[in-house]
C-alpha positions in Angstrom: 61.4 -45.8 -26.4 63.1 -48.2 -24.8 67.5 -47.4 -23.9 68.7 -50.1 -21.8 71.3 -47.6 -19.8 72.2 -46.4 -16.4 73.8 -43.2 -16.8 71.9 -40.8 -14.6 72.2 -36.5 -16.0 71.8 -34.1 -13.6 70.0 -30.7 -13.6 70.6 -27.7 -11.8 68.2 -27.6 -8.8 64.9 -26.8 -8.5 63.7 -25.4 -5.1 66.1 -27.4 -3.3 65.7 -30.7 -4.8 67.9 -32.4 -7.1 67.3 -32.8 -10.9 68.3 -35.9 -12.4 67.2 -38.3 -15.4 67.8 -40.9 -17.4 66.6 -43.0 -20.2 65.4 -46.0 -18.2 61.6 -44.6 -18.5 60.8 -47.8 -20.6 57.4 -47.9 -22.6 58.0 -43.9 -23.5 57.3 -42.6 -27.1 57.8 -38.6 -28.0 55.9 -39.9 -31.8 53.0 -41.1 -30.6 51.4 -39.2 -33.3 52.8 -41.5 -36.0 49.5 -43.5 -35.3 48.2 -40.6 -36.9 49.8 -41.2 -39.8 48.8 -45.1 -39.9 45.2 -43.8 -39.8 46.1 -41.8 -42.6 47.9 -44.7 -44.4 45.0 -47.3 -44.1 42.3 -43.9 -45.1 44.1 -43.9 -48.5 45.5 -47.9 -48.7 49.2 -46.6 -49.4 51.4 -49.0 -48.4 49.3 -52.0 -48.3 48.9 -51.6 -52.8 52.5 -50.2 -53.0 54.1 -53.3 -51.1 51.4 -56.0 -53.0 53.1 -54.6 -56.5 56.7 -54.9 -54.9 58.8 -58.3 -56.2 60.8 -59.7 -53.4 63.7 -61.6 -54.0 64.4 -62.9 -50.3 63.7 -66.3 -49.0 60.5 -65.6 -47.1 61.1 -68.6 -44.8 64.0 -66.9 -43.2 62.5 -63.0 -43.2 60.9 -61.5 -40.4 60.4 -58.5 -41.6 57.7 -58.0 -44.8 58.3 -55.6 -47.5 55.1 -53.8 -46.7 56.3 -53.2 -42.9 59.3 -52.1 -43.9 57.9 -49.8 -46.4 55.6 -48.0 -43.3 58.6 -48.1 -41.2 60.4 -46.3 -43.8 57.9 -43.5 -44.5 56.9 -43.5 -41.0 59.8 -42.5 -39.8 60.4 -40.1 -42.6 56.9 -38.0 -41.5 58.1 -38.1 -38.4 61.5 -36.5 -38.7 63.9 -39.4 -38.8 65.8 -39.7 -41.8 68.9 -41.7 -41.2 68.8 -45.5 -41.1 71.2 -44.8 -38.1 67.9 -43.6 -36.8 66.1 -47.1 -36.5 69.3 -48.8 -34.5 67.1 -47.5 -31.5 63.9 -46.4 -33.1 63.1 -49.9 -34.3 62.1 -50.7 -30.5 59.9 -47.6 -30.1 56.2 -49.4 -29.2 54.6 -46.8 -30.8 56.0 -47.0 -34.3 55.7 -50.6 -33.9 51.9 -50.3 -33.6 51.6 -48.4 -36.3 53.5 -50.2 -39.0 50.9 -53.6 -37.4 54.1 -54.9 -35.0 54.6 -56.1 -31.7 58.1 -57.1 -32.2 61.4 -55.2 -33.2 61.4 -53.7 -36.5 64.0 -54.0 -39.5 67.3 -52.9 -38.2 69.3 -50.0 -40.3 71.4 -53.0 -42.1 67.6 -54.6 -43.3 66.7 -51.4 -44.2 69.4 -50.7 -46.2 69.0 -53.9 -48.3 65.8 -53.2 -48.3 66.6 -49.8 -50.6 69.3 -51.5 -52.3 67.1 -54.4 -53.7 65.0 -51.6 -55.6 64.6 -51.7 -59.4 63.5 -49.2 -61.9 60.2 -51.6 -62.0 59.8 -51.0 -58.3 60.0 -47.4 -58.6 57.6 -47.2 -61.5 54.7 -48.9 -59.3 55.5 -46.2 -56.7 55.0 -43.2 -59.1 51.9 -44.8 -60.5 50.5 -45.1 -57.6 51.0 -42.0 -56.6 48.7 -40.8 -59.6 45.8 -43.3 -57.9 46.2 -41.4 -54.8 45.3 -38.2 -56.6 43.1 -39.4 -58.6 40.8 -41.3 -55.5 41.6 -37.9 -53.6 38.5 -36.9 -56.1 34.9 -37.2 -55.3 33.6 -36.1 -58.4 35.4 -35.4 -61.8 37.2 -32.2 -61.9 36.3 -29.4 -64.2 40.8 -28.1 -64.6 43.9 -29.4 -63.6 46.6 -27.3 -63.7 50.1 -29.4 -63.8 52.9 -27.4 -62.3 56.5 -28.8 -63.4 59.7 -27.9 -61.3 63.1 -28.3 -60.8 65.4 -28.1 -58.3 69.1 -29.2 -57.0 69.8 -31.8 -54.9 73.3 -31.4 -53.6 75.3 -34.7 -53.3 78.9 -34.8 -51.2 80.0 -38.0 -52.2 80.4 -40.2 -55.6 77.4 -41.0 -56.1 76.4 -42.4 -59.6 74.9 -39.4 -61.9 75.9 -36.6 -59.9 77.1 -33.9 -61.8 78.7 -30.0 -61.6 76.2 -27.4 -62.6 77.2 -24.3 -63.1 74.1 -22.4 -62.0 74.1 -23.8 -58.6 78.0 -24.1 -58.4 77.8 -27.9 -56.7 78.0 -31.2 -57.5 74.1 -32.2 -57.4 71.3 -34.0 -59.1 68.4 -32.3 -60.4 65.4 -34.1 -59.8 61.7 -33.1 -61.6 58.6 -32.7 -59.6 55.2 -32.2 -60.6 52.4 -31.2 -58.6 48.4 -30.3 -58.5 47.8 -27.8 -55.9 49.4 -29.3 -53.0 49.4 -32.6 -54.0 52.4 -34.5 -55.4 52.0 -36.5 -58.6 56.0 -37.3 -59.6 58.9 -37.5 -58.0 61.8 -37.9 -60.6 65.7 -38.2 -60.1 68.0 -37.2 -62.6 71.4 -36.2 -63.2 72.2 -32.2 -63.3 74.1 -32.6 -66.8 71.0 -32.6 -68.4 68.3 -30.0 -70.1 66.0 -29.2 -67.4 62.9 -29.8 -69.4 64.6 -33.4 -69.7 61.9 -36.0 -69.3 58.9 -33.2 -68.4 57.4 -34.0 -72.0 57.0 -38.1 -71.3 55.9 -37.4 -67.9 53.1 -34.9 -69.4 52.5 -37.4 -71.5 51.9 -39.9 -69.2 50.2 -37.7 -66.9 47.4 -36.4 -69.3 46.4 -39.6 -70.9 46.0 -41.2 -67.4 43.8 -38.6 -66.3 41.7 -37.8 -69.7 41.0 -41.5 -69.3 39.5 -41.3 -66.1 37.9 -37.4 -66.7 37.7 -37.2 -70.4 36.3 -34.0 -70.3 39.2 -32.3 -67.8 41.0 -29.1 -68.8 44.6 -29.8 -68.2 47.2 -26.6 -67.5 50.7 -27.0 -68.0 52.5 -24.4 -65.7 56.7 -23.9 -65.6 59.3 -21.4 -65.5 61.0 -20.4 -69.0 63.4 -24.0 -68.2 60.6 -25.9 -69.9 60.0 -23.7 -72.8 60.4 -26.2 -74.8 59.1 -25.9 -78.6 58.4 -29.5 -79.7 56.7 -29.7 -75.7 54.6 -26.5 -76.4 53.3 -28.4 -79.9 52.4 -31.3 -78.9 50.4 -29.6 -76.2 48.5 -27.7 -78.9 48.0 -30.7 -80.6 46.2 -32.7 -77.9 44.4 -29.7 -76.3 46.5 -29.1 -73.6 46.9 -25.5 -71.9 49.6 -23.9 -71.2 51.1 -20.8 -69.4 55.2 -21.0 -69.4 57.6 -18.8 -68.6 59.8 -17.2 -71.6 63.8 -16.0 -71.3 64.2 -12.8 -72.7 66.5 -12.1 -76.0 67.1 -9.2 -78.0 64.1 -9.9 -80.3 61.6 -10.1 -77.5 62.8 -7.4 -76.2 63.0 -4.8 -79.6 59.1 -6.1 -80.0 58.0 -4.8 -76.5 60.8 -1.4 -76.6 57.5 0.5 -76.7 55.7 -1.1 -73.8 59.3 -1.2 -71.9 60.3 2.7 -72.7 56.5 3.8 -71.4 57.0 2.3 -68.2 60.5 4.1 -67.8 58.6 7.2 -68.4 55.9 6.7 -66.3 58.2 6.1 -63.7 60.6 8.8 -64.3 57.1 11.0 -64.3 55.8 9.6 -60.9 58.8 8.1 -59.1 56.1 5.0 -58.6 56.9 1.5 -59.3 54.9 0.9 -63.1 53.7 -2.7 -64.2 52.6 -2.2 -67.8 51.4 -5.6 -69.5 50.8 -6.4 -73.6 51.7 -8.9 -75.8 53.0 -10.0 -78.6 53.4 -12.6 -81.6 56.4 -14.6 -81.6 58.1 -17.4 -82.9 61.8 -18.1 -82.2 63.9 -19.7 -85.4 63.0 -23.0 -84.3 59.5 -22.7 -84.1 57.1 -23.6 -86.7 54.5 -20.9 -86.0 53.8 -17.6 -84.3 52.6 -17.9 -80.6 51.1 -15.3 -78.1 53.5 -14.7 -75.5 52.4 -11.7 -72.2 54.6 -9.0 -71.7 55.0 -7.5 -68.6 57.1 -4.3 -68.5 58.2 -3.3 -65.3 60.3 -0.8 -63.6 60.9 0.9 -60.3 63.9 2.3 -58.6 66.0 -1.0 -59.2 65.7 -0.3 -63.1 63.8 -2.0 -66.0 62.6 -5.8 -65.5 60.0 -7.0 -67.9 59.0 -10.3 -68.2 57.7 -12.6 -70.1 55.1 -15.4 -70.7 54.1 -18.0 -73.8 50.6 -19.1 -73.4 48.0 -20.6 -76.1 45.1 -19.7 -73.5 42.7 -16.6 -74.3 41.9 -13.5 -71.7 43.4 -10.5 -70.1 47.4 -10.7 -70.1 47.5 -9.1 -66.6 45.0 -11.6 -65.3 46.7 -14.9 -66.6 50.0 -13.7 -65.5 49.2 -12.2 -62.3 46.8 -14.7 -61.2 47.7 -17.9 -62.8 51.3 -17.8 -63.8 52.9 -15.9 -60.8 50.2 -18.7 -58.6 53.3 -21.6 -59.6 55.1 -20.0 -57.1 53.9 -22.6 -54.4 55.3 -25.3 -56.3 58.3 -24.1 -54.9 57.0 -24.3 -51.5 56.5 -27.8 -51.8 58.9 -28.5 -53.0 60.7 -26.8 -50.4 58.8 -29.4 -48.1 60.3 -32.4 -50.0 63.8 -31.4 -49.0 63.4 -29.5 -45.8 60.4 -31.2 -43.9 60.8 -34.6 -45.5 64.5 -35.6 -46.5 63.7 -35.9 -50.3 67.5 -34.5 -50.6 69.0 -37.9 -48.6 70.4 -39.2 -52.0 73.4 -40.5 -50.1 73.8 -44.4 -51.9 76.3 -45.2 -54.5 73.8 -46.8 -56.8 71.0 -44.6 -59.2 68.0 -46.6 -58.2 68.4 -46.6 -54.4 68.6 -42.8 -54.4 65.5 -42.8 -56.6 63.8 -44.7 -54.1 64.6 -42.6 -51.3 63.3 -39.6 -53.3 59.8 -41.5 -53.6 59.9 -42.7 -49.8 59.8 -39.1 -49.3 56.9 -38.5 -51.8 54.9 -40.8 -49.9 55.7 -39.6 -46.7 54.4 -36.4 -48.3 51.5 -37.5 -49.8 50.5 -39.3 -46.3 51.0 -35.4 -44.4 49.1 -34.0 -47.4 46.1 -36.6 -46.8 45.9 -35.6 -43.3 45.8 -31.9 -44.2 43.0 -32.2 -46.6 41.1 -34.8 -45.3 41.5 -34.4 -41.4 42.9 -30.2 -41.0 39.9 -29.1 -43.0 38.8 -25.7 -41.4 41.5 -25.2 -39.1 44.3 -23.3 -38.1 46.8 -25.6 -39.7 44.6 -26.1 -42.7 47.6 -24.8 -44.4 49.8 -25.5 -42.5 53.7 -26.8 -43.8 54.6 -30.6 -43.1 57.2 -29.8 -40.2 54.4 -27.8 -38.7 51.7 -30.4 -38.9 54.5 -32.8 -37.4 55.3 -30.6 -34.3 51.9 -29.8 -33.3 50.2 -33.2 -34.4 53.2 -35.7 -34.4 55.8 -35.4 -31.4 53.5 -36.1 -28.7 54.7 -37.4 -25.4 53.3 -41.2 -23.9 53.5 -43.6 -21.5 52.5 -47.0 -23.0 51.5 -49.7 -21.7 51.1 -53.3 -23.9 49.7 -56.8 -23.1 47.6 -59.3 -24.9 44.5 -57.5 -25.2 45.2 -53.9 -26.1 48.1 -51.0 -26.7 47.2 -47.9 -24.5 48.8 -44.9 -25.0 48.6 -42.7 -22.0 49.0 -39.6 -24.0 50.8 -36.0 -21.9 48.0 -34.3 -20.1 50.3 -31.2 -20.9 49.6 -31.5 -24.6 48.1 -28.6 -26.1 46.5 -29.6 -29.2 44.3 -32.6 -27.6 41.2 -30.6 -28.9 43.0 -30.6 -32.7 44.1 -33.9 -32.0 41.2 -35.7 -31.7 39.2 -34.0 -34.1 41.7 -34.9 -37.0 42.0 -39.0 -35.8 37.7 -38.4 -35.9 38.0 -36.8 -39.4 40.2 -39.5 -40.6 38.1 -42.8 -39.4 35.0 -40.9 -41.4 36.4 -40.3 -44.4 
């Protein structure tokens, strides 16, 4: 990257001679990897059908900057750890995020960028999300035999005025509380929403959405809805046993539930008070709360160790063993949590930071394709090894922040990449795995 600046820093000494640098290197790049993430990008067609379904209102004789560049230079830089616009005041003239959004110029300045996000519309972030679902979908070379859907919430904290941010009392901040929903690792929605809401607020239309798309494509797919007891919703739970969809979700406990499993709950005490061992006693039960128009099956699991009694419990409409569905399947939605842990920590999902609704909304889904570009090379290029399941910000330090000289002229970019690098071996065999697929 190229600093036009003098200041020297010194060092202290090494054998004798003087230390000193500064950040006249010119043609130098720490992210050479983000070409990486343009192979990824043109493997899976992201931005290039994201940006052709994207209205622009500018007058196209006086842009130089296309919606679809900006859009890679956006997510680009997101992957690669840079989530400020303050970021592209210097990063817009790195050669090597140049080559990969298709560049040989500066990019869009922070200012561009900003009206770039500011120009979004509800429309705009509908194309996103759908697209999104493509992604998946493509990501499959033959029809699927289950999907299992697994619906999340968490808090976004927000320090400023923002439009829809909210006090909630559970996570004692002002925040939003945006709904994700993924398959495995990959992401299918990203959705912003205030935190004065029901958190189940929105899951049912999503589901909705969701299921038809995909029973149109695989007609024969088992679908899974997975949540915590938030989405325990009873009007959710019957239209899902109306159109054949599965579900395993969690269920709060109350004094009813509870006086129907006192048996399974006051064995466990006993066993423990016998043994001094942790116990984990399952059953189950038939339940409907007052709003409910019929009796469901809902897992108990009655538990208790040293810390006291903590059973648990689980509405499902699928058949088998109560320990197996909720040991293997329902505690599983656990790593929903972990990517969505990715979202915020790796990728910035939690920059909601404009005034407006829609911009923040965008930001959340420039994160989700960030995402969904990492996730692509996982499957499709980290196959088989060590970082096969590996988090984003690992995949980005290992794979990502590499170290070149560059040199560019009319024929050809070459990236002189650091001979010190130790994944080179890792390296090459993901760029191999990528051109392939």
């Amino acid at each position: 990257m190229t600093v036009c600046t003098t200041e020297s820093i010194e060092f202290a000494r090494c054998k004798r001679r003087k230390v000193v640098a500064d950040f006249g290197g010119g043609e130098i790049t720490s992210d050479a990897g983000v070409l990486l993430l343009s192979q990824a990008d043109k493997r899976l067609r992201l931005t290039e059908r994201i940006a052709s379904k994207l209205s622009d209102s500018r007058c196209k004789g006086k842009c130089d900057h296309s919606i679809r560049d900006m859009l890679r230079q956006r997510v680009y830089a997101l992957a690669q750890g840079y989530e400020d616009l303050n970021d592209h005041i210097t990063m817009r003239k790195d050669t090597a995020l140049q080559t990969a959004v298709g560049r040989d110029t500066d990019l869009a300045s922070d200012s561009t960028l900003c009206r770039f996000e500011n120009q979004a519309t509800g429309h705009s972030c509908w194309q996103i999300s759908q697209e999104l679902v493509e992604v998946f979908i493509e990501s499959h070379q033959k029809p699927p035999k289950e999907l299992i859907l697994d619906f999340d919430c968490t808090d976004d904290p927000v320090h400023g005025e923002q439009i829809g941010r909210f006090f909630h009392g559970y996570y004692d901040n002002y925040c939003f509380l945006p709904l994700y929903v993924f398959c495995g690792r990959q992401l299918l929605a990203a959705y912003l929403r205030p935190s004065n809401i029901d958190p189940a607020r929105g899951a049912w239309a999503i589901l909705r959405l969701l299921s038809e798309r995909l029973r149109q494509v695989w007609p024969k797919v088992k679908i899974i809805l997975r949540a915590d007891s938030g989405f325990c919703r009873h009007r959710m739970l019957t239209w899902c046993d109306k159109h054949g969809i599965d579900y395993i979700v969690g269920f709060a406990k109350n004094s009813c539930l509870l006086a129907e499993a006192r048996h399974l709950i006051h064995q466990a005490q006993q066993q423990f008070a016998a043994s001094g061992d942790k116990q984990r006693l399952f059953g189950e039960v038939r339940y409907a709360a007052g709003t409910w128009k019929y009796a469901r099956r809902v897992i108990v699991k009655a538990e208790h160790s040293g810390k006291g009694s903590n059973p648990r419990f689980v509405v499902t409409n699928m058949s088998g063993d109560g320990a197996m569905l909720y040991d293997q399947l329902y505690c599983a939605r656990g790593e929903a949590e972990n990517r969505i842990k990715e979202q915020q920590l790796d990728l910035f999902a939690d920059r909601t930071s404009c005034m407006n609704w829609v911009p923040n909304q965008l930001r959340v889904l420039l994160s989700a394709l960030a995402y969904t570009l990492m996730e692509a090379i996982r499957r499709l290029a980290l196959k088989g090894s060590q970082l096969a399941r590996a988090c984003c910000g690992t995949i980005r330090l290992k794979l990502l922040k590499i170290g070149a000289v560059i040199v560019r002229n009319t024929r050809r970019v070459y990236l002189m990449l650091s001979s010190a690098y130790p994944n080179q071996g890792l390296f090459i065999r993901a760029v191999t795995q990528l051109r392939a697929s």
